[in-house]
Each structure stands twice: as structure tokens, then as C-alpha cells.
C-alpha positions, 0 to 999 in steps of 0.5 A: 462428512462435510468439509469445515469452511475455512475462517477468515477474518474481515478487518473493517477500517471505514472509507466510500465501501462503509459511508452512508448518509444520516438518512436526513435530507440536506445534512451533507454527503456520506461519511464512513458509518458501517462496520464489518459486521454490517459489510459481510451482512449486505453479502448473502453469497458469502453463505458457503465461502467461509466463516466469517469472523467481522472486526471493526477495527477503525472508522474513518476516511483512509487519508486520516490512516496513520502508521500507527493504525497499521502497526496496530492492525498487523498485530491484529491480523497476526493475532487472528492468523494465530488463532486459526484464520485461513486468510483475512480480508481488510476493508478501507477507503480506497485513497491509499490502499496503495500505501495500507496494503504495501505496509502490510506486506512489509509488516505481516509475518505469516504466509496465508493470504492478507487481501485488501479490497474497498470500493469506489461507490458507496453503498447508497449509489446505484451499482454500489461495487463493495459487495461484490469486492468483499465476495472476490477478496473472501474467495481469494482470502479462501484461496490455497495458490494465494498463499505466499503471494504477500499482501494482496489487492483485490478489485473488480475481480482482478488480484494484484500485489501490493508493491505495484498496486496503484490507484490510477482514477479518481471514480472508475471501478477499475481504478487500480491497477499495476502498470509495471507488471500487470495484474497477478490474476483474476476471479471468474465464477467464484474461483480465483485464478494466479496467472503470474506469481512474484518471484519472492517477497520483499524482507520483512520489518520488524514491527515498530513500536505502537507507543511512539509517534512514528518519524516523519518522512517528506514526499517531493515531486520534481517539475518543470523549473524546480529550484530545490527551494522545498528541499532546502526546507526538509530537515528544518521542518523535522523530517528525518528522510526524504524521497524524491520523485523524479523525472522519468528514469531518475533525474532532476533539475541540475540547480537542484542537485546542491539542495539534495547533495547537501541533504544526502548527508544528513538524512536518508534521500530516496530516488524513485520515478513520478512517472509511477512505472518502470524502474530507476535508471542506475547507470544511463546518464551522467549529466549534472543531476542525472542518475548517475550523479545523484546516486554519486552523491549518496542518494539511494536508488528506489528500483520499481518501487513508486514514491509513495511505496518508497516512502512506506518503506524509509518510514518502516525502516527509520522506525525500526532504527535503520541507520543510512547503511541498513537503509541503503541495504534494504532498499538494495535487497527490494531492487533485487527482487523486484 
């Protein structure tokens, strides 16, 4: 008897791996036009992966991605793993798969594998990397050791986890990367293969409601001469958290350190790191806004998780009305397993 091929449904959100031109001279570069069903279609070589169930959920450039889109979309994506799919593979510009595919690992409840993948040539460039980056994401998607792993990034032929994926280029092919762990693993031959497996998943979210507008949280990076002038601004501009990237292992100017002891107790200030490697420092330095005075002074410390990963996850969490407290917890309980 012939062995059923596994289902898996393929998410298709726009950006580079769905733009094409208009096919008319001189009308401009190309915008997001192609949908998953014409996606897969470009991939003969999934004939005899899987059966593919295509869904062209959004259409757009992945900076115009909201919140809202990925609440939406991780109801789809359980939906779909509730009907039977085996694994499900989204496609989306590459601008901030970093912050899509952590949303989703935070947001999706359910053990079989979500695989995030784009590329960085459209489709009209010679070498276009789309095709091949859906065929890798469909064979991981297929892939039983991949379950469990939470949301995962697929490119190039390498498998990373979404908590430390980043995009590290602005056009090479191997522009994600993970620069504190390195990747999970890799596709060779058609077969993935998971070197290195984490050692839990971060908690889930509860979803946050898709009939509201989800609360505003501000990302600042710290440099040279910094005043705290900006942070002055947050909480008059109607942001309700803020994180804060800092020097190296968690510091900041010390004429800063006024600007955010008096925002800590009011909003939720995150700490996390601008050199997007390595972990939060908690208790080395003790100068006038080092680490040791900022988490003094209320703010809470983001452990590996990058700014952009922080800002994910204050998002998430003030959604579903965490208070200060239940922030502090969270952010605690990522530190551990990080």
C-alpha cells in the first residue's frame, strides 16, 4: 500500500518571494503579486513531499505586517493543524520574519511544526531563492524530529529557532542567522537534519483579541551622548511599555538613567542588549546606569531575547493584560529558558 503523503498547509503573506513587475516597461520595481497557489505551483519537486493545501492569507510588504495580522493568522494556522495538517509552512517578506515567526512561537498552541521561510531574490532575478526556500520549509514542515521545536525559520537550507533568528544583511541569501546559538540544523538531500534541539519552549500567550487595536509599544536604542530626551517622549506619545536597547551588556548613559527611573514606574521598560548577541548582564556592574542600577530601578532584564524579540513579547503580554507583575514574571520565566 502506498504510504498517504503528509498535508501541509502553506500560508502565503506577500513580500520579495511573491513580487513581481506588472510586465510593462518603465512602470517601477516589483511589488507582492503572487499568491501561495502560484508559490508552490513554481515548485515541481514538492510533487511527492506533501499534499499541499495553499492559502493566500495577506498580500502585502512584511513592514506593513500588524499584530493584528498574526493573531489572525495563528487562529488560521491552529485551524488548519485542527483539520489534520501535518506541519504548515508561512511565506512573507523577509524584513521582519524575525519579529513574525517569534509571535507565532509565542501564539500557536500546538506541537507540529510552523516553518517560516521568503526569499531575498524575487522571482523575476536570476538565482530567484524562493523556490528553493519553500521546498526546505516543506521538507522540515514533513519532518517528524521537527515537531516540538516551536516556530521555525527556514533559509538557505539552514533551520533556526524563532527566539534567535535575525536578519543579519540586507541582500545575501544567508542573511539569517542566530548569533547566539548558531543554527538548529540543516536540509541536505531533501532530508532535514536537527543538530541541536532547544531546551523548552518558551510560555505561550493567550491570543489577544483581533477586534481591538493591539497597545503601542516604543523600541529605543541607546548611543553615544544619549541624553534621555526620547524617553522623555514615550508615555506623551501614548505608548504603554517601552524596551530599551542598550550598551553591550545592559548599560546606558547615566544622564539617562532619571528619564527611564521615572518611566519604570509608570509603564513596563524592558532592558535587552543593541549588540543582538549574548545575554543581559544582571549583576557585573554597579556604575550610575549600569545593570545593576537599572534593574534596581524597576526595569526588567530581557535575558537573550533581542529588542525587537522584547518588544514581541511586552506587546503580547500587555495585550493579554499583564499587569507589571505578570510582565516581570514572564520575561523571568524566558530568561530561564533561554
Amino acid at each position: 500500500m502506498t504510504t498517504p503523503l503528509p498535508q501541509i498547509a502553506v500560508f502565503s503573506l506577500g513580500g520579495t518571494i511573491a513580487s513581481t513587475s506588472d510586465g510593462q516597461a518603465g512602470t517601477g520595481g516589483v511589488t507582492p503579486r503572487l499568491g501561495a497557489r502560484e508559490l508552490v505551483a513554481a515548485v515541481p519537486q514538492l510533487e511527492g513531499v506533501a499534499t499541499l493545501d495553499p492559502v493566500a492569507f495577506r498580500q502585502t510588504a512584511s513592514g506593513d505586517l500588524t499584530f493584528e495580522d498574526l493573531v489572525a493568522l495563528a487562529g488560521a494556522i491552529e485551524q488548519k493543524l485542527a483539520d489534520g495538517a501535518a506541519g504548515v509552512v508561512v511565506t512573507q517578506g523577509t524584513d521582519s520574519i524575525e519579529e513574525t515567526s517569534f509571535a507565532l512561537s509565542l501564539l500557536v498552541e500546538d506541537p507540529r511544526p510552523v516553518v517560516v521561510t521568503g526569499a531575498m531574490r524575487n522571482p523575476t532575478l536570476a538565482g530567484a531563492d524562493g523556490p528553493a526556500n519553500i521546498l526546505s520549509a516543506v521538507q522540515v514542515a514533513c519532518a517528524p524530529q521537527a515537531q516540538g521545536l516551536g516556530t521555525l525559520v527556514v533559509f538557505n537550507d539552514e533551520i533556526h529557532a524563532a527566539r534567535y533568528v535575525r536578519k543579519t544583511h540586507t541582500s545575501s541569501t544567508a542573511t539569517f542567522q542566530s548569533p547566539t546559538v548558531g543554527p538548529l540544523g540543516w536540509v541536505v538531500e531533501g532530508r532535514p537534519r536537527i543538530a541541536l534541539a532547544p531546551t523548552a519552549s518558551l510560555p505561550l500567550i493567550a491570543k489577544p483579541s483581533t477586534e481591538e487595536t493591539l497597545p503601542a509599544v516604543a523600541l529605543l536604542t541607546v548611543s553615544l551622548g544619549d541624553d534621555g530626551r526620547l524617553v522623555d517622549q514615550v508615555m506623551a506619545l501614548g505608548y504603554q511599555g517601552l524596551v530599551v536597547e542598550s550598551f553591550g551588556g545592559g548599560h546606558v548613559p547615566a544622564r539617562m538613567v532619571a528619564a527611564l527611573d521615572t518611566l519604570a514606574a509608570s509603564i513596563p521598560v524592558v532592558l535587552t542588549s543593541r549588540t543582538g548577541a549574548g545575554e543581559v548582564l544582571t549583576e557585573t556592574y554597579g556604575f550610575p546606569g549600569s545593570e545593576r542600577d537599572l534593574l534596581a530601578r524597576g526595569l526588567i532584564a530581557a535575558g537573550t531575547l533581542d529588542g525587537l524579540k522584547a518588544r514581541v513579547l511586552l506587546t503580547l503580554l500587555l495585550a493579554t493584560r499583564h499587569d507589571v507583575s505578570g510582565i516581570r514574571e514572564a520575561f523571568a520565566r524566558a530568561r530561564e529558558l533561554s
